[in-house]
N, C-alpha and C positions, 0 to 999 in steps of 0.2 A: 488622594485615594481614588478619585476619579482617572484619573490617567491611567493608574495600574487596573482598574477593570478593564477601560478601553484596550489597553496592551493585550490584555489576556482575551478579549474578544475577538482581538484582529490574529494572535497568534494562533487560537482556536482554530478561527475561520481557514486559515491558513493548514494546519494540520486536518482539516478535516475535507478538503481538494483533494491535500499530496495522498490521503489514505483513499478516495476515491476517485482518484486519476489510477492511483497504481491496481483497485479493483477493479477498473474500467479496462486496465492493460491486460490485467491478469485474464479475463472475460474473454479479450480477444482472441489472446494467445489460442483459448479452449478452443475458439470457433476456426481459429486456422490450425490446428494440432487434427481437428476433422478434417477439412479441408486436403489434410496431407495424403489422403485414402483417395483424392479422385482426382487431383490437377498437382504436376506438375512447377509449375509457378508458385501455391501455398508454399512451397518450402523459402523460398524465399521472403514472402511475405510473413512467414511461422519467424525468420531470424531476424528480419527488422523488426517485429513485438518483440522480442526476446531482447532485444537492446532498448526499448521506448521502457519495458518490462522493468529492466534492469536500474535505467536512471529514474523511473517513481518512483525504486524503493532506495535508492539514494537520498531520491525530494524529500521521500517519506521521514526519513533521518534528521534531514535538516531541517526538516518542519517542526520535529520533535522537539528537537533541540532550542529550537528557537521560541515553542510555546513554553519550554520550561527556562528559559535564562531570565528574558527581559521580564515576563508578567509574572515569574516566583510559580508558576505553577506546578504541577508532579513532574517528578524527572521519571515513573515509570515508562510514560510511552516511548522511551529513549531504550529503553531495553526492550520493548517491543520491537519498535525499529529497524533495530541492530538485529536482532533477531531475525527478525525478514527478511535482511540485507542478506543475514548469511544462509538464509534458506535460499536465498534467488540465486548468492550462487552456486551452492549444490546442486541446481538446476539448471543452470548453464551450463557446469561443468559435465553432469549427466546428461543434457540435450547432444553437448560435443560429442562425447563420446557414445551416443548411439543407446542409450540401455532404458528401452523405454517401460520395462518393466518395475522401473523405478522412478522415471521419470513423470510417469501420468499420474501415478498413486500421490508423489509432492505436488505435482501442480493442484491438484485438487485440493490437497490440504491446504494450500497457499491460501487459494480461494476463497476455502472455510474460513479461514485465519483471517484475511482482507474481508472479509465482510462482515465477519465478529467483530475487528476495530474500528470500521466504517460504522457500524451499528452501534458500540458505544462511545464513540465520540459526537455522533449524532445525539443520544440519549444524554450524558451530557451536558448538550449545551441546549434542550430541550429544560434538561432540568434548572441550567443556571437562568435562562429567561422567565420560568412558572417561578419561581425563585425569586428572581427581582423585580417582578413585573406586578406581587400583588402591592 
C-alpha cells in the first residue's frame, strides 16, 4: 500500500508541473499577444508560445492520464484535459485564421481555467499531506 501512495505522489507531482508549465505558457502567450501592438518581431515570438502553448496542453493530457492509471487515482482531470486540449485548439485554429474578436476572449478564459486547475491540484495535494502528516 506503500507504493501505491508513492505512485500517486509522484504522478500528482507530475500533473501538477504539466498544468503549471501550460499556465506559465498560457501567461506568455498574454504578454506577447501585447507585445504584438509595438514590435514587429512579437509575432513571431506570439507563434512559437502558440506551439510551446499547444504541447503543455498535450503534457497536460498525459499527465493526466498517467495520475489516473498507475496510482488508481480520478480519471476526471482527464476530462479536464482533453478539454483544454480542445480549447487550445480552437485557439490555434482562431489565431490562424486572424479573428481576434474571439480569439482574446478564449485566451483569457484558458487562463481562468489553467489557474483554477493549477489551484486545485495544488489544494489537493495540500490537503493529502495535512492528511497524512498528523
Amino acid at each position: 500500500m506503500t507504493t501505491r501512495t508513492t505512485a500517486e505522489q509522484r504522478s500528482l507531482t507530475f500533473l501538477q508541473v504539466a498544468i503549471a508549465l501550460q499556465t506559465l505558457a498560457i501567461f506568455f502567450q498574454a504578454v506577447t499577444a501585447g507585445l504584438l501592438l509595438s514590435s514587429s518581431l512579437s509575432e513571431v515570438v506570439h507563434g512559437v508560445g502558440a506551439r510551446v502553448m499547444y504541447g503543455a496542453s498535450m503534457l497536460y493530457v498525459i499527465a493526466a492520464i498517467l495520475a489516473w492509471r498507475p496510482g488508481g487515482g480520478r480519471p476526471r482531470p482527464i476530462l479536464y484535459a482533453s478539454g483544454f486540449l480542445a480549447l487550445a485548439s480552437v485557439q490555434v485554429v482562431l489565431g490562424i485564421a486572424h479573428i481576434p474578436s474571439l480569439h482574446v476572449p478564449l485566451g483569457v478564459l484558458m487562463f481562468g481555467l489553467s489557474v483554477l486547475a493549477l489551484g486545485q491540484a495544488l489544494s489537493a495535494r495540500l490537503s493529502q499531506r495535512s492528511g497524512s502528516g498528523a
